[in-house]
C-alpha positions in Angstrom: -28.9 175.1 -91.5 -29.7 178.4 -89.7 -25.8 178.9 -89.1 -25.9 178.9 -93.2 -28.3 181.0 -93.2 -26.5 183.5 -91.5 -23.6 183.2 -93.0 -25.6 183.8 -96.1 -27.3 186.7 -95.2 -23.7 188.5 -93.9 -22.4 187.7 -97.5 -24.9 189.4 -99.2 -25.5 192.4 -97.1 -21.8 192.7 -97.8 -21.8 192.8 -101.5 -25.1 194.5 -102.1 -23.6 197.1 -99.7 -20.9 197.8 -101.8 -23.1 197.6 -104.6 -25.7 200.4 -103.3 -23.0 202.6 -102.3 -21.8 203.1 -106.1 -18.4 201.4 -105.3 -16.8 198.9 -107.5 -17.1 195.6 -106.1 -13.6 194.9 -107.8 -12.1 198.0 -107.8 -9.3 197.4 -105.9 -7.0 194.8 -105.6 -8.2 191.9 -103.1 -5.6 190.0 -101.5 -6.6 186.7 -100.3 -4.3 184.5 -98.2 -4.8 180.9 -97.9 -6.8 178.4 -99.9 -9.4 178.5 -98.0 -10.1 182.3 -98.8 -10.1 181.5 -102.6 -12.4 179.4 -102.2 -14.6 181.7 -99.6 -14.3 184.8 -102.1 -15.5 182.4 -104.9 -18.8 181.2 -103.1 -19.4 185.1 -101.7 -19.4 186.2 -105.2 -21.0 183.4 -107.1 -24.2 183.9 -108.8 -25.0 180.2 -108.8 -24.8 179.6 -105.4 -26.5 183.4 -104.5 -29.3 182.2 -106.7 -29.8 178.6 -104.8 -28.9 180.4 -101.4 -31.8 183.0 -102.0 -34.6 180.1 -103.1 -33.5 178.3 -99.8 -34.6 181.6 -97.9 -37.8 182.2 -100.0 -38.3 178.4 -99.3 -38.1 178.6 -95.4 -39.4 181.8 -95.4 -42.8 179.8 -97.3 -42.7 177.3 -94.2 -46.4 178.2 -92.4 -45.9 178.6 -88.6 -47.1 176.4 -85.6 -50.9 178.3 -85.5 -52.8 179.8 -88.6 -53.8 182.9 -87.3 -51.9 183.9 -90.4 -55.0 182.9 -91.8 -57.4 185.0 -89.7 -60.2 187.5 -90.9 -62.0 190.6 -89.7 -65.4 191.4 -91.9 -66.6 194.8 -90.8 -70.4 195.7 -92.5 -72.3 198.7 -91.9 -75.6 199.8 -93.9 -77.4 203.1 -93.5 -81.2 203.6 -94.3 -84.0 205.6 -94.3 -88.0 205.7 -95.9 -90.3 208.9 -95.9 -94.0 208.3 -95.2 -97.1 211.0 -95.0 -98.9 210.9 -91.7 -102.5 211.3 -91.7 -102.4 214.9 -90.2 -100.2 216.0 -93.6 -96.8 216.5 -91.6 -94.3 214.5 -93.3 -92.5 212.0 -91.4 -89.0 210.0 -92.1 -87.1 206.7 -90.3 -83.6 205.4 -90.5 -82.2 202.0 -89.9 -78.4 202.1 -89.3 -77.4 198.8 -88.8 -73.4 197.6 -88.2 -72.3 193.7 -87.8 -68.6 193.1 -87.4 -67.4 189.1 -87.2 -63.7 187.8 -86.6 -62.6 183.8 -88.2 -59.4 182.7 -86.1 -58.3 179.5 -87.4 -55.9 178.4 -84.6 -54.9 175.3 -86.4 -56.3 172.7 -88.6 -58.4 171.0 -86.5 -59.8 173.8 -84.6 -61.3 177.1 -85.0 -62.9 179.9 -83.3 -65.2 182.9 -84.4 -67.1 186.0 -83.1 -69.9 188.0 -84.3 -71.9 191.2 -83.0 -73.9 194.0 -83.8 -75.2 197.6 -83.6 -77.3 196.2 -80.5 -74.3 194.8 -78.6 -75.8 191.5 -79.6 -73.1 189.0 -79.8 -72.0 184.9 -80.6 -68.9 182.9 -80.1 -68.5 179.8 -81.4 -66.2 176.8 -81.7 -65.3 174.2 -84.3 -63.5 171.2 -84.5 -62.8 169.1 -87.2 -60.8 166.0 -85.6 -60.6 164.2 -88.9 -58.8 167.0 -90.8 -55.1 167.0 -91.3 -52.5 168.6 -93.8 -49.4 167.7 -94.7 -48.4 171.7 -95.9 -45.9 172.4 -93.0 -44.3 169.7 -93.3 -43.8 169.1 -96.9 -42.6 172.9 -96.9 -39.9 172.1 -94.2 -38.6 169.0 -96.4 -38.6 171.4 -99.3 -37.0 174.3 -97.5 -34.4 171.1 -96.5 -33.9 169.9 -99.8 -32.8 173.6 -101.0 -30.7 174.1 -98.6 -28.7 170.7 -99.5 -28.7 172.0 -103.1 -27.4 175.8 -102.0 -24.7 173.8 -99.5 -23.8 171.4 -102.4 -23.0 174.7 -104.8 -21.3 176.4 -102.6 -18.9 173.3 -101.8 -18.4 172.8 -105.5 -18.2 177.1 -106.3 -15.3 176.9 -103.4 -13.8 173.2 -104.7 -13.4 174.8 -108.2 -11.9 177.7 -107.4 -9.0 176.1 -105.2 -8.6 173.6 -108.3 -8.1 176.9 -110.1 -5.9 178.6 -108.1 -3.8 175.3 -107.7 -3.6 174.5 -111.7 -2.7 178.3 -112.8 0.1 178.1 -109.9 1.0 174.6 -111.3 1.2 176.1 -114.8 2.9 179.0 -114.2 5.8 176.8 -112.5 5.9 174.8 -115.9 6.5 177.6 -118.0 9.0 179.0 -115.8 10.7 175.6 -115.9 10.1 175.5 -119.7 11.6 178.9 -120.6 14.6 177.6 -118.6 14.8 174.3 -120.5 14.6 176.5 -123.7 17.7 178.8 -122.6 19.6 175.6 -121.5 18.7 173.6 -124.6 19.7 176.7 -127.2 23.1 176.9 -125.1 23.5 173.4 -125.4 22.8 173.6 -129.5 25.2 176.5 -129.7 28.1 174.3 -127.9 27.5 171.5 -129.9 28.2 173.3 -132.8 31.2 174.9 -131.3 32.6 171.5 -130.8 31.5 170.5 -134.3 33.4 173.1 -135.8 36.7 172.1 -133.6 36.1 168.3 -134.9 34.9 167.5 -131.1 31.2 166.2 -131.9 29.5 165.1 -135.0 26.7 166.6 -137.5 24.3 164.0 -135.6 25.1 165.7 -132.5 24.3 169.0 -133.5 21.0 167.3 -135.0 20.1 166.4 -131.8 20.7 168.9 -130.0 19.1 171.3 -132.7 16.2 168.9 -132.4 16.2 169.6 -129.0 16.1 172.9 -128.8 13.0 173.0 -131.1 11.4 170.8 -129.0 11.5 172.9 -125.9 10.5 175.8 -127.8 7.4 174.1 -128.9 6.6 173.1 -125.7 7.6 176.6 -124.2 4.3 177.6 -126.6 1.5 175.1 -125.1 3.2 176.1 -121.9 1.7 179.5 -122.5 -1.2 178.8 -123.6 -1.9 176.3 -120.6 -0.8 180.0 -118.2 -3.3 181.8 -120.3 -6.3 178.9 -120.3 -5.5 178.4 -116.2 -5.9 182.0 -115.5 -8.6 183.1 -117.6 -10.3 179.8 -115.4 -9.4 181.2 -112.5 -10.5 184.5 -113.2 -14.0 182.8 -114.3 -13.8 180.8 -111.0 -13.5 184.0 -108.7 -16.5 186.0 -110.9 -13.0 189.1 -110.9 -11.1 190.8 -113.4 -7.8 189.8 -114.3 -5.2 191.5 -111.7 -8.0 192.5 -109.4 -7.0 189.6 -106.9 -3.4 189.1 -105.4 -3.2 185.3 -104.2 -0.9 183.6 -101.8 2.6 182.2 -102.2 2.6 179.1 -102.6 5.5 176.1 -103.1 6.1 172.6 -102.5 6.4 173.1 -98.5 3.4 175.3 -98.3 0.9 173.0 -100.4 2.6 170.1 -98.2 1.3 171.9 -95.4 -2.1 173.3 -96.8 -2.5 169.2 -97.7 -1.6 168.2 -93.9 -4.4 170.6 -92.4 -6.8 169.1 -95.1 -6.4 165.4 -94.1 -6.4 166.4 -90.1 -9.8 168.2 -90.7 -11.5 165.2 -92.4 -10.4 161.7 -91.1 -11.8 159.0 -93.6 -13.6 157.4 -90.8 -15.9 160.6 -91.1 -16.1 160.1 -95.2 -19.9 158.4 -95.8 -21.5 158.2 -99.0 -25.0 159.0 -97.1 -23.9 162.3 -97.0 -23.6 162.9 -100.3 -25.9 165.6 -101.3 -27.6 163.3 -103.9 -28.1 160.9 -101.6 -29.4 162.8 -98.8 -31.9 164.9 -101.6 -33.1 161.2 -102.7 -34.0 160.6 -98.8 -35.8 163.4 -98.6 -37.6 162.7 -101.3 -38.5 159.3 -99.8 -39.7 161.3 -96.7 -41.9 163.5 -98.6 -43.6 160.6 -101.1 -43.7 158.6 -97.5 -45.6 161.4 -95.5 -48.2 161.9 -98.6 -48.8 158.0 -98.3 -48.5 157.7 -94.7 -51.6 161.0 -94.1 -53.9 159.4 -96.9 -56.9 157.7 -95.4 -58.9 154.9 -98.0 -62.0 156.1 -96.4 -61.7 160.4 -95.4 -65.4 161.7 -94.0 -65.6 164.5 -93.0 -66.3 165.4 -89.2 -67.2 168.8 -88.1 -68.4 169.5 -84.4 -69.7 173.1 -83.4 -70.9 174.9 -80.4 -72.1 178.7 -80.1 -72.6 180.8 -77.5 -75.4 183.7 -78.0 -76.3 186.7 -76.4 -79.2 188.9 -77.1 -81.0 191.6 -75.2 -84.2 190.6 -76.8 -83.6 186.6 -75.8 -81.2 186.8 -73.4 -78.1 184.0 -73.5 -78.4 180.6 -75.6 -75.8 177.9 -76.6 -76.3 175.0 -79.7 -74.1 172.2 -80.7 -73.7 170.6 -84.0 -71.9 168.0 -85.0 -72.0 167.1 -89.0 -70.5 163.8 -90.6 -70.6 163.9 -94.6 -69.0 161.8 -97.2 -69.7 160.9 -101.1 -68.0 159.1 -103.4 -65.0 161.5 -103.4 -64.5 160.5 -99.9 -63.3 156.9 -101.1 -59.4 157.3 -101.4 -58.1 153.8 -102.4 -57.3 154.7 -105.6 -55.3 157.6 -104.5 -53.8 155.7 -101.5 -52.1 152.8 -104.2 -50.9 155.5 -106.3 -49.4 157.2 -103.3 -47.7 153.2 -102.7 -46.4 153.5 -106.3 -44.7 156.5 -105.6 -43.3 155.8 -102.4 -41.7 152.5 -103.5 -40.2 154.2 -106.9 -38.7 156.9 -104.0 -37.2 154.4 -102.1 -36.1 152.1 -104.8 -34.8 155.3 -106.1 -32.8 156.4 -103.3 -31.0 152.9 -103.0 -30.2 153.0 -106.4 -28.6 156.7 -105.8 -26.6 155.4 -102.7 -25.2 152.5 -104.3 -24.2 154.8 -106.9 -22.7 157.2 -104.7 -20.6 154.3 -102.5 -18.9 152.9 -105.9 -18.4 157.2 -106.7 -16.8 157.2 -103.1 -14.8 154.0 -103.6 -13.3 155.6 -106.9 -12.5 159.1 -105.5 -10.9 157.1 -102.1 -9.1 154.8 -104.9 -7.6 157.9 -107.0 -6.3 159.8 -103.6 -4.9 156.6 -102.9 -3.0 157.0 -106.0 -2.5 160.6 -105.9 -0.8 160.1 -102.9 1.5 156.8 -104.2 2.4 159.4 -106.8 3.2 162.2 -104.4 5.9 159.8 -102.5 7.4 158.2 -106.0 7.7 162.7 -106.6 9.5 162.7 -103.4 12.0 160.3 -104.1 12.5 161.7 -107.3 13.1 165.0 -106.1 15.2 164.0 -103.1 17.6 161.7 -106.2 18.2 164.9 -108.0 19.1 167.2 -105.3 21.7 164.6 -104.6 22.9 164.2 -108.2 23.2 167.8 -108.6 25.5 167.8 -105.4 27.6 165.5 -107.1 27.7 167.2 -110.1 28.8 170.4 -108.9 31.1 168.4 -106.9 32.7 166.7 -110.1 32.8 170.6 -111.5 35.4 171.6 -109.2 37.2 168.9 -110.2 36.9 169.4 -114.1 35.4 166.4 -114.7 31.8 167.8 -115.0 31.3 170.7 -117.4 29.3 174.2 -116.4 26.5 173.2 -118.7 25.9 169.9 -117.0 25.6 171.5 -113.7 23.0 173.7 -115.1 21.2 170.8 -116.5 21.5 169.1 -113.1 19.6 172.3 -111.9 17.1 172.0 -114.2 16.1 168.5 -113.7 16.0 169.6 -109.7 13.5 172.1 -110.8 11.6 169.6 -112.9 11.0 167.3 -110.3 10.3 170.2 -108.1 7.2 171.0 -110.6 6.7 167.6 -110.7 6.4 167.3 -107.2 3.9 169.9 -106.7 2.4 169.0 -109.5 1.7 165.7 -107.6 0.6 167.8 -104.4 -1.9 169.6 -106.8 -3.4 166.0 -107.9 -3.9 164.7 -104.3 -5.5 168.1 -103.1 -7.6 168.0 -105.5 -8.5 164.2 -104.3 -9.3 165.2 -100.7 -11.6 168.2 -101.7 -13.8 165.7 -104.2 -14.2 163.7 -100.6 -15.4 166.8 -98.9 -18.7 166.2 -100.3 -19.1 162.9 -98.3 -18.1 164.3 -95.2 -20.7 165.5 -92.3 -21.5 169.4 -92.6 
């Protein structure tokens, strides 16, 4: 937790740096390069998580220290007078009474307190006071609090970062399709304009210039939604990041490199480290539990109170003297049963609660584990597919330098290599995406 909090505070002295200083936070062009510092750029310059990072400071911040001395008070008094009177001889006569008290309260901690007193006459009392029956909940309820933001600024930033590599990943993913598409156009206009050069030397019929007419239109309306899929997956990117268009240059990425980027991801997070107790739902339900349970646990049926005092004196009129009190009081308000069933309620609807939300997050878990199991049958069938076009397209460039394989069917052959290329990474981009929706049920 503190480690985030560091973190947290060098991020934002960072960018409110920049900020002070007049200089553009995205004024030049930022080049990150690796997934990972996508999605570190996104959480720096987030204003979700910045918000939920800063009411995790204010909330530990709020968390009252070991002694209360916090708590301590000084009164200073000081009074000045004076009275005329007329003596019998006529002479007019006048008396003042100055007159200073000062006193100091140091509550050391609940139970115990001491205090001090004195005078314009050096007179003087300390006393003592224990209450042994007191007790208060406040630190710790503000530590679970200042816990429970914490998880929720944590569980932002994991999903700020897991967006914007999901991003970053779908806008490379598109912009692979519409090169592929813009190729499938040229190819399937070339193949149209052949067609027709065959119909017109009686080679190939009026259907097949249909087709491959129909063909041709096809890839150009696709070659259209493939824009507009570029266009949506940048703009998303850009909102991802919090930046400008062009203000960011990202890393290269292919196939091979995604392969790789996926390889680290799996070593870094074994599934025997993947629980779903650490979910952050779960573990904010728990502490939930924890806070209805300490309520509960401190409330007495029957709370007297209990105070014990003892004070030592000193005056130059009396000399020294000591007292001791000790006070028990109680009224009907001291009767807590009613308060300590509610306080039952409420802890069982906490735990029941809680269960509820960790039987919901293991079926969550079992899904996500069940879709990367997918995602990853799906990257191996891509695989396969890719590895059976590279090979066709070495035997059809082979049959091409024998003439029985035309140019255009060698360029086809290329295409459907590149197809299953995107297809391929395409694949890589689904199981990615699997792993990072298991990060949030691994240990921090």
């Amino acid at each position: 937790m503190r480690k985030f909090l560091i973190l947290l505070t060098f991020w934002g002295l960072a960018f409110w740096g920049l900020a002070l200083k007049g200089a553009p936070v995205f004024a030049e062009a930022t080049k990150l390069d690796s997934l990972e510092a996508v999605g570190v750029w996104a959480k720096a310059h987030n204003l979700d998580y910045r918000k939920a990072a800063w009411e995790a400071q204010k909330a530990f911040d709020a968390i009252p220290g070991l002694l209360k001395l916090d708590k301590s008070t000084l009164n200073l008094s000081s009074q000045y007078s004076g009275s005329a009177s007329t003596p019998a001889a006529g002479a007019a006569a006048s008396t003042t009474t100055p007159t200073f008290s000062a006193s100091l309260n140091l509550p050391i901690v609940d139970q115990l307190g001491l205090s001090f007193k004195t005078d314009q006459d050096l007179n003087g009392q300390a006393g003592i006071t224990v209450t042994p029956l007191a007790q208060s909940t406040t630190k710790d309820q503000a530590r679970l609090a200042w816990e429970k933001a914490a998880l929720a600024a944590e569980n932002t930033g994991l999903s700020v970062q897991n967006s914007a590599i999901k991003a970053f990943l779908s806008k490379q993913n598109a912009q692979r399709n519409l090169k592929t598409q813009e190729s499938t156009v040229n190819l399937k206009e070339i193949a149209y304009q052949d067609q027709k050069e065959r119909y017109a030397q009686g080679e190939a019929t009026l259907d097949d210039v249909r087709d491959a007419l129909l063909e041709w239109s096809t890839a150009r309306s696709g070659l259209g939604k493939a824009r507009q899929t570029a266009l949506k997956a940048e703009a998303d990117l850009a909102l991802a990041l919090n930046s400008e268009s062009g203000s960011i240059t990202f890393p290269a990425m292919d196939g091979e490199g995604l392969g790789r980027e996926l390889e680290k991801l799996k070593a870094a997070n074994p599934f025997e480290s993947l629980t779903a107790a650490l979910a952050y739902e779960v573990q904010s339900a728990q502490k939930n539990v924890s806070s209805a349970k300490l309520t509960f646990d401190s409330t007495r049926i029957f709370d007297p109170d209990l105070v014990l005092g003892a004070n030592l004196s000193y005056s130059a009129k009396t000399g020294t003297a000591y007292s001791a009190t000790a006070t028990l009081s109680f009224g009907y308000e001291s009767w807590k049963a009613g308060a300590k069933a509610e306080y039952r309620t409420d802890l069982e609807l906490a735990q029941s609660s809680a269960a509820k939300t960790l039987a919901d997050a293991t079926m969550t878990l079992d899904r996500a584990v069940a879709a990367l199991a997918d995602a990853a049958e799906n990257t191996s069938i891509q695989k396969l597919q890719a590895s059976r076009n590279t090979e066709l397209l070495s035997e059809t460039e082979f049959l091409a330098t024998t003439g029985d394989a035309s140019q255009l069917e060698v360029e086809e052959a290329k295409l459907s290599v590149q197809a299953s290329e995107d297809g391929l990474f395409s694949a890589l981009v689904e199981e990615y995406g699997a792993w990072l929706d298991l990060l949030r049920y691994r240990k921090k």
